[in-house]
Backbone as JSON Lines, residues from 0, in Angstrom:
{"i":0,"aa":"X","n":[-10.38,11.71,-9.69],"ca":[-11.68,11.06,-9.5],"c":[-11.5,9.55,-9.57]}
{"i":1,"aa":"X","n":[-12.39,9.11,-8.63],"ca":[-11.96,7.11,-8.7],"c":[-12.64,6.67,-9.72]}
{"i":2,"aa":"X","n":[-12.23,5.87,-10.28],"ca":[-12.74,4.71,-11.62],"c":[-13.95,3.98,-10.87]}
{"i":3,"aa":"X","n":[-14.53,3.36,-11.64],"ca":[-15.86,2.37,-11.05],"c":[-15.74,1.77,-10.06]}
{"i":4,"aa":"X","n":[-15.11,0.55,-10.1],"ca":[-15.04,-0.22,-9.09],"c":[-13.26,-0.24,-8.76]}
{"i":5,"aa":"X","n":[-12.5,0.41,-8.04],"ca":[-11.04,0.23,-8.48],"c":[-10.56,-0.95,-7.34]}
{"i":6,"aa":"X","n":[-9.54,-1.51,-7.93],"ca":[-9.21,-2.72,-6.78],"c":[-8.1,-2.05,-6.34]}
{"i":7,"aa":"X","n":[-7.77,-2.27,-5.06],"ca":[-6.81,-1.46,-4.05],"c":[-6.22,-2.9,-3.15]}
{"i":8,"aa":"X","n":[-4.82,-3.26,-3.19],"ca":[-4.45,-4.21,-2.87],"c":[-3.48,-3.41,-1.16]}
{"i":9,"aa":"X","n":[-3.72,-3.83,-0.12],"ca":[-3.36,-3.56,1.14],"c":[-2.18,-4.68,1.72]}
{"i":10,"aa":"X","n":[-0.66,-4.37,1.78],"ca":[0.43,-5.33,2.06],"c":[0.86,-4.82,3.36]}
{"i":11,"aa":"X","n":[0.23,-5.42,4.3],"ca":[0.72,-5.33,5.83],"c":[0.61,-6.56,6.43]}
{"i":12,"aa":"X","n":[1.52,-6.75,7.44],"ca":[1.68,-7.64,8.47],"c":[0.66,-7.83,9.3]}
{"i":13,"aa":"X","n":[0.35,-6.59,9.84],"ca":[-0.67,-6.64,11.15],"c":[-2.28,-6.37,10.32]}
{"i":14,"aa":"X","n":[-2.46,-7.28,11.13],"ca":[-3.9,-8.34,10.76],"c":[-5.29,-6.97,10.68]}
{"i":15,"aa":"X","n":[-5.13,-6.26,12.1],"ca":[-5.99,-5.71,12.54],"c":[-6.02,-3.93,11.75]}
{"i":16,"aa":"X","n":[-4.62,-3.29,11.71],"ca":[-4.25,-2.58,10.61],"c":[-5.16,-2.52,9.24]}
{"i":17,"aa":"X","n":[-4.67,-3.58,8.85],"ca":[-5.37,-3.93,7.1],"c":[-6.97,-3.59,7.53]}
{"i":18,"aa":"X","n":[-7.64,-4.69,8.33],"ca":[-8.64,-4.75,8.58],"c":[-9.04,-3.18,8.67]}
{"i":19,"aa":"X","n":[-8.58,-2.28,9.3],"ca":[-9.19,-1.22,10.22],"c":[-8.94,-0.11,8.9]}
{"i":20,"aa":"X","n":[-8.01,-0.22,7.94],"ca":[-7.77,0.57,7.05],"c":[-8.87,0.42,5.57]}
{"i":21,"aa":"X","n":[-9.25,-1.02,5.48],"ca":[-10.21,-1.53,4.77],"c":[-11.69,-0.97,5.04]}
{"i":22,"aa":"X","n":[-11.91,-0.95,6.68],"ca":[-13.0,-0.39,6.76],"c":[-13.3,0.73,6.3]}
{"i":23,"aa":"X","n":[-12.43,1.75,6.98],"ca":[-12.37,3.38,6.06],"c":[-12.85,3.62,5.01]}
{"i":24,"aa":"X","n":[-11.62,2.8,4.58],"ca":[-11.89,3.1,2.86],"c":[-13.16,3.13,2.69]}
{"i":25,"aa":"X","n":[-13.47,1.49,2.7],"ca":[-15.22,1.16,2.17],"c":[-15.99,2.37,2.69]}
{"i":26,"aa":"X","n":[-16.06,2.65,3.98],"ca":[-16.69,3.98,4.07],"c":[-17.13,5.11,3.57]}
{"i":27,"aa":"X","n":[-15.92,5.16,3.43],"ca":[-15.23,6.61,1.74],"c":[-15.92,6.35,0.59]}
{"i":28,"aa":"X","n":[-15.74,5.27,0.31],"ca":[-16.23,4.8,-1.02],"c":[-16.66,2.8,-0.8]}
{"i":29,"aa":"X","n":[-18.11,2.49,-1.37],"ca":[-18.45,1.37,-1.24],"c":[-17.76,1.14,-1.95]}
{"i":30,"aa":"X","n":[-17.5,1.01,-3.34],"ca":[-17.59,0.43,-4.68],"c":[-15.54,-0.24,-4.85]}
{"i":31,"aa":"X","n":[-14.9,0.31,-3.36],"ca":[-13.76,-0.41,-4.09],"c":[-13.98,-1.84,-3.71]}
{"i":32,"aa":"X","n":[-13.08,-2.62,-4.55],"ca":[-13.11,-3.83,-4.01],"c":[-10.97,-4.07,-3.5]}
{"i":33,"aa":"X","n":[-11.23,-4.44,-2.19],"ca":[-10.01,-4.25,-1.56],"c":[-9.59,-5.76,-0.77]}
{"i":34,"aa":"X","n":[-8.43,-5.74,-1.44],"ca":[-7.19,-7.25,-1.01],"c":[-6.25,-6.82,-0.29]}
{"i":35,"aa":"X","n":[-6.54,-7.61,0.95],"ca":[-5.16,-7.67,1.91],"c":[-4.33,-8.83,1.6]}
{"i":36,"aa":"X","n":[-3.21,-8.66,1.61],"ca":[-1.98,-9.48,2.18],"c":[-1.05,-9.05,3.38]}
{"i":37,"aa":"X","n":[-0.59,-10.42,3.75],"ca":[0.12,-10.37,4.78],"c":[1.67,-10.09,4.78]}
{"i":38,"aa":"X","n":[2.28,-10.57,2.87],"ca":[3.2,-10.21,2.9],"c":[3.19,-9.79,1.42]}
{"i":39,"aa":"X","n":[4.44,-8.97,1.0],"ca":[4.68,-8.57,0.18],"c":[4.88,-10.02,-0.92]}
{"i":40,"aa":"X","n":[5.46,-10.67,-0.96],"ca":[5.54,-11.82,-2.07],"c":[3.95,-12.21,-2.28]}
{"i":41,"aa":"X","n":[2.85,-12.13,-1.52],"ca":[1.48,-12.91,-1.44],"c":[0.83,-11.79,-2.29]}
{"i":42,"aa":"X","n":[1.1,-10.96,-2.51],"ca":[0.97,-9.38,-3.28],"c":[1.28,-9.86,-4.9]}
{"i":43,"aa":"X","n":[2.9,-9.76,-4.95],"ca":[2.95,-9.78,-5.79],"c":[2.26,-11.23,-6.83]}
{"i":44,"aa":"X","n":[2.21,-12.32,-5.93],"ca":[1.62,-13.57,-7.06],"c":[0.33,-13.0,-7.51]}
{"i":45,"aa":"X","n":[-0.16,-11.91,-6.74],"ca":[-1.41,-11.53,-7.06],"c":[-1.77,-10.38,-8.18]}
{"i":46,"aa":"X","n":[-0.77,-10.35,-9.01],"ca":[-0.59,-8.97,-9.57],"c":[-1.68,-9.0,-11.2]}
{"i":47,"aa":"X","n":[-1.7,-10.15,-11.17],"ca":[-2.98,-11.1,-12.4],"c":[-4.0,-9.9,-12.02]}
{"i":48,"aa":"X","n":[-4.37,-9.97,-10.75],"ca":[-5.91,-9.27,-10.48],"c":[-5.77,-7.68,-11.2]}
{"i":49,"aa":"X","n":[-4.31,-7.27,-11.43],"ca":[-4.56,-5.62,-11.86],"c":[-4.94,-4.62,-11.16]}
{"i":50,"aa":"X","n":[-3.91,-4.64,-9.52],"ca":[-4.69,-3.62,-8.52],"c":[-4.5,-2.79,-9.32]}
{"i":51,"aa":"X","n":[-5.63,-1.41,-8.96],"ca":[-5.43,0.17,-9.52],"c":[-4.34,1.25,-8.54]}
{"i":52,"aa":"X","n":[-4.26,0.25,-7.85],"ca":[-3.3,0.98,-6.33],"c":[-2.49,0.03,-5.37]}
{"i":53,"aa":"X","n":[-1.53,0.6,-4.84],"ca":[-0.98,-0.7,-3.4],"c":[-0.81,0.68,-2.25]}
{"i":54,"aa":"X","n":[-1.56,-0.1,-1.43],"ca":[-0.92,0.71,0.11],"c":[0.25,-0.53,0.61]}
{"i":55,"aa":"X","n":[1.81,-0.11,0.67],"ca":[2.61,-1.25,0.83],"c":[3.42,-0.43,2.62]}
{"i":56,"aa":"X","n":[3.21,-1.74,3.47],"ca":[3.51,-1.45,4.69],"c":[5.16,-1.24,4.32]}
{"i":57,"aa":"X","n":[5.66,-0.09,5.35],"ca":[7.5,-0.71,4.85],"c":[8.13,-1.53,5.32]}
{"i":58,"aa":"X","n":[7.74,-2.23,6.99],"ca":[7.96,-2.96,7.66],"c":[7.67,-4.1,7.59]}
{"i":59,"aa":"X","n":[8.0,-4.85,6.75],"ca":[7.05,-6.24,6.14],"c":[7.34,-7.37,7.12]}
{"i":60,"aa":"X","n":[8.39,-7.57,7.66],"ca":[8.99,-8.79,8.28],"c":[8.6,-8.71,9.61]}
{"i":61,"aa":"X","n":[7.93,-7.93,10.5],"ca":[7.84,-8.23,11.81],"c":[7.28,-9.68,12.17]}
{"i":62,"aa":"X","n":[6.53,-10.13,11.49],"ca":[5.75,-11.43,11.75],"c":[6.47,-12.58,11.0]}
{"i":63,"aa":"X","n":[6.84,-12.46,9.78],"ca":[7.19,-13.73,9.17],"c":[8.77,-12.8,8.76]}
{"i":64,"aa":"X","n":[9.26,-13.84,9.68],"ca":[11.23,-13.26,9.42],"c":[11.86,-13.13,7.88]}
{"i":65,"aa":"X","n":[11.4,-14.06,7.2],"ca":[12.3,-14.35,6.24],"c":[11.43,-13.63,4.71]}
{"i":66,"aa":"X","n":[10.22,-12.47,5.09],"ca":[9.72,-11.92,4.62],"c":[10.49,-10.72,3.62]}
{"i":67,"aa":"X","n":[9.82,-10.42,2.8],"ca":[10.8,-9.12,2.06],"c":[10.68,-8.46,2.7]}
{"i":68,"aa":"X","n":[11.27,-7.01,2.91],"ca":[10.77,-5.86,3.15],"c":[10.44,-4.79,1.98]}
{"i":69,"aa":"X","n":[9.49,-4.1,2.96],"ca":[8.61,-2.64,1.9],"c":[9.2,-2.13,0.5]}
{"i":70,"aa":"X","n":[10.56,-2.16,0.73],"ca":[11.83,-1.4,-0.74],"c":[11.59,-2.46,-1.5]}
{"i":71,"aa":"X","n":[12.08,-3.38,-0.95],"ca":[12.37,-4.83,-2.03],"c":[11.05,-4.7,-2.44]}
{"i":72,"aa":"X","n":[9.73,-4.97,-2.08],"ca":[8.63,-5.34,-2.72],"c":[8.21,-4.24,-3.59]}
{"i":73,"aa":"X","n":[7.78,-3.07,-3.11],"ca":[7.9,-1.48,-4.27],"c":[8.97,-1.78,-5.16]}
{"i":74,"aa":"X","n":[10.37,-1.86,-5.37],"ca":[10.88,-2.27,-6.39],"c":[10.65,-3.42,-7.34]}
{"i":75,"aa":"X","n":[10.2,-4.06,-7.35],"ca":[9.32,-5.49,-7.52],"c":[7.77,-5.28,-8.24]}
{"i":76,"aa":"X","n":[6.85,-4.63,-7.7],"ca":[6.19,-3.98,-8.12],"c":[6.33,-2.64,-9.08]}
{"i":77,"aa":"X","n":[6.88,-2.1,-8.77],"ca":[7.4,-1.25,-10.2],"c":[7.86,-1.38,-11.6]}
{"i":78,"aa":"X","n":[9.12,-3.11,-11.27],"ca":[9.78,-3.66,-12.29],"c":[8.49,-3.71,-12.77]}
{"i":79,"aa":"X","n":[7.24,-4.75,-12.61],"ca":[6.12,-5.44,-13.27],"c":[5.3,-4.33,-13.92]}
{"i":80,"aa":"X","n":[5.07,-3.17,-13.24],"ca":[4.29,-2.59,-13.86],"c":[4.79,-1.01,-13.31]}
{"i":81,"aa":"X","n":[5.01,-0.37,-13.94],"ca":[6.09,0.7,-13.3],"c":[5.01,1.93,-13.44]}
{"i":82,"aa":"X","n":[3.51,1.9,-13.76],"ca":[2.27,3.27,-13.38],"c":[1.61,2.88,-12.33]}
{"i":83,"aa":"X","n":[1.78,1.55,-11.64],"ca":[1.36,1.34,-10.49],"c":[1.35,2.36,-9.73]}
{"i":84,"aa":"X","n":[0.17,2.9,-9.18],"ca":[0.06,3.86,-7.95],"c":[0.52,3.26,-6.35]}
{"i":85,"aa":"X","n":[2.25,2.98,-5.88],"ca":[2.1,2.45,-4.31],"c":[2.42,3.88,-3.4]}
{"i":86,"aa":"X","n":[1.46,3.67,-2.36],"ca":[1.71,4.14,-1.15],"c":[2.1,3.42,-0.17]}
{"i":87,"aa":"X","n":[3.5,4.22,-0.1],"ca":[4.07,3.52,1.18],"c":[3.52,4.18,2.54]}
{"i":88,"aa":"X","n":[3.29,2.93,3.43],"ca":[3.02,3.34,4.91],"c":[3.78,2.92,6.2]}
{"i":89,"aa":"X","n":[4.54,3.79,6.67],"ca":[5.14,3.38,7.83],"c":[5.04,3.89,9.32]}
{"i":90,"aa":"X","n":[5.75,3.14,10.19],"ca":[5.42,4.16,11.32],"c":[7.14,4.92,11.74]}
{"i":91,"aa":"X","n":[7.92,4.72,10.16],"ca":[9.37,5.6,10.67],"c":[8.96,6.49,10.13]}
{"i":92,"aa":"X","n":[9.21,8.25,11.16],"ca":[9.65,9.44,10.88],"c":[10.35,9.69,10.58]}
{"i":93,"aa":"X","n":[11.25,8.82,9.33],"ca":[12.59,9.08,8.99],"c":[12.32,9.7,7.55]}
{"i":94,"aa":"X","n":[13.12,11.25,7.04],"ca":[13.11,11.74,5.9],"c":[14.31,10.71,4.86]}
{"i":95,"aa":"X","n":[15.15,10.16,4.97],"ca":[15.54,9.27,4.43],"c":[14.81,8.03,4.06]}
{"i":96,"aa":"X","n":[14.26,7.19,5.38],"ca":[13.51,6.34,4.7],"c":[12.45,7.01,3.83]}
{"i":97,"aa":"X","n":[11.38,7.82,3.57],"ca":[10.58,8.88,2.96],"c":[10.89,8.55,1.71]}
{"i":98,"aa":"X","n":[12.43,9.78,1.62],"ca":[12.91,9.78,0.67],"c":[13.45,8.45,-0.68]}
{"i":99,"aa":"X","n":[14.12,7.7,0.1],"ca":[14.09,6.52,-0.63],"c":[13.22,5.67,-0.99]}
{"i":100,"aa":"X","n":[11.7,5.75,-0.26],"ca":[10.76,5.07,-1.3],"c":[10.09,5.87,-2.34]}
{"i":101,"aa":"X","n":[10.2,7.34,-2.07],"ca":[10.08,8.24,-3.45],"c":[10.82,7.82,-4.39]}
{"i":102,"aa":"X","n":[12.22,7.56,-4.33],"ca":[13.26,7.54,-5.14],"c":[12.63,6.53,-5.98]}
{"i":103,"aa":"X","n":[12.27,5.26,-5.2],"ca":[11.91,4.11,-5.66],"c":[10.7,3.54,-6.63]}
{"i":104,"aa":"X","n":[10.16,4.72,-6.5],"ca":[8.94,5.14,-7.3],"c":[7.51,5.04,-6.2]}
{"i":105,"aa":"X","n":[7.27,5.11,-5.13],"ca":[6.07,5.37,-5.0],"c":[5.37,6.77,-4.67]}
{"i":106,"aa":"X","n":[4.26,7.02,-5.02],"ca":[3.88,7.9,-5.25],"c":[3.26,9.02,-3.9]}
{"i":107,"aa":"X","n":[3.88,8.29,-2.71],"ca":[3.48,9.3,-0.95],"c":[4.33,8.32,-0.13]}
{"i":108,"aa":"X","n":[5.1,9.04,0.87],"ca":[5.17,8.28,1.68],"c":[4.09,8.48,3.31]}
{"i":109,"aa":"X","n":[3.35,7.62,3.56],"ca":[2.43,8.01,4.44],"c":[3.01,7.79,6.16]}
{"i":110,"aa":"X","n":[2.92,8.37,7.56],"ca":[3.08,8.04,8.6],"c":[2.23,7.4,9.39]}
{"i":111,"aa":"X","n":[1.89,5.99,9.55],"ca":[0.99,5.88,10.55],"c":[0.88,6.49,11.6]}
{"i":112,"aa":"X","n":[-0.77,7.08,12.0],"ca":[-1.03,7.88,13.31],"c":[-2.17,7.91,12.67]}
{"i":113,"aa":"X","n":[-2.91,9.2,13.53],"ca":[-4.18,9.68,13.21],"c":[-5.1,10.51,11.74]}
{"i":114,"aa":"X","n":[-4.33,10.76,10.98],"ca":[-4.46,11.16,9.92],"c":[-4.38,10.21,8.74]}
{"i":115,"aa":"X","n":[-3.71,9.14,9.04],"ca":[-2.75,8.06,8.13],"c":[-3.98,7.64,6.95]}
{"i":116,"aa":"X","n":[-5.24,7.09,7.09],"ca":[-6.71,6.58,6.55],"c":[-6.7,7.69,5.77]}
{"i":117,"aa":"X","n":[-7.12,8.87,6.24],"ca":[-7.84,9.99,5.31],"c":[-6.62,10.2,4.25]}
{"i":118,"aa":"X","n":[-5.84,10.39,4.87],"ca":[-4.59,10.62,3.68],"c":[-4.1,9.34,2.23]}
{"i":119,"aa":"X","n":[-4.35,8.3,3.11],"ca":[-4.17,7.56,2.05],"c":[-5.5,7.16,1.11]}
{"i":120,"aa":"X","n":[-6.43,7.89,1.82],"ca":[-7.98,7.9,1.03],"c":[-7.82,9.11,-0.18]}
{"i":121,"aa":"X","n":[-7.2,9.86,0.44],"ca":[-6.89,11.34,-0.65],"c":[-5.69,10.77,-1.8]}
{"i":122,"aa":"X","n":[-5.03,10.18,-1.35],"ca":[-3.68,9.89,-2.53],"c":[-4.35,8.37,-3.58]}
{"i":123,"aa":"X","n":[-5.56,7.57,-2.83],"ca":[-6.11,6.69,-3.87],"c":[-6.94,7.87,-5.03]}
{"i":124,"aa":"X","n":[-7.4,8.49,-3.96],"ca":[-8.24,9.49,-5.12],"c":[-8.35,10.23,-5.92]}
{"i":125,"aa":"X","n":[-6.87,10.87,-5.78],"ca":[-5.7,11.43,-6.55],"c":[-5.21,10.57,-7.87]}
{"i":126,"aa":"X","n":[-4.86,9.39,-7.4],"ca":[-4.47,8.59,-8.45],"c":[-5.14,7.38,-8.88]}
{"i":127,"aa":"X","n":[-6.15,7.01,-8.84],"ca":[-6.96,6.25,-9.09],"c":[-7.78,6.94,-10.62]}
């Protein structure tokens, strides 16, 4: 069941993504209050706020090169606070990549497509 107001912090590159995944949510539920970033480091300076969750893209660098990527930042986020709820979201069908952000501690790995929103609406709600 979700907490009152839970803050849900969103780490993707693409602008329109975040945006379109933000809407959902609110849909689902008014009451979260939800932060995008563009990159994983803009995330973590933000970790003061106490998200209750991260949806973390794995592909972080397409836009800004010298960006972390998805592992590095989930590991990073874990060091700081290691009950953090992250969902990773990617668009690789790879059971390795999968697997290694399980390893890494997050708690789904999600596939972008058509299902990708509802599912990661079910795993905030799960662990929230």
């Amino acid at each position: 069941m979700i907490n009152q107001n839970p803050t849900i912090f969103i780490v993707d590159d693409e602008p329109l993504l975040s945006e379109m995944l933000t809407d959902y949510l609110k849909g689902q539920y008014e009451n979260f209050n939800i932060v995008s970033f563009p990159t994983g480091e803009a995330c973590l300076q933000s970790l003061d706020k106490q998200p209750d969750a991260v949806v973390l893209d794995f592909h972080l660098n397409s836009k800004e090169k010298d960006a972390a990527n998805g592992i590095d930042i989930l590991r990073e986020l874990k060091k700081q606070n290691h009950d953090l709820p992250v969902i990773m979201l990617s668009s690789q069908e790879s059971y390795g990549t999968a697997a290694k952000t399980i390893m890494f501690g997050a708690v789904h790995y999600v596939i972008k497509g058509q299902d990708a929103f509802e599912e990661i609406f079910q795993l905030i709600n799960a662990n929230v």
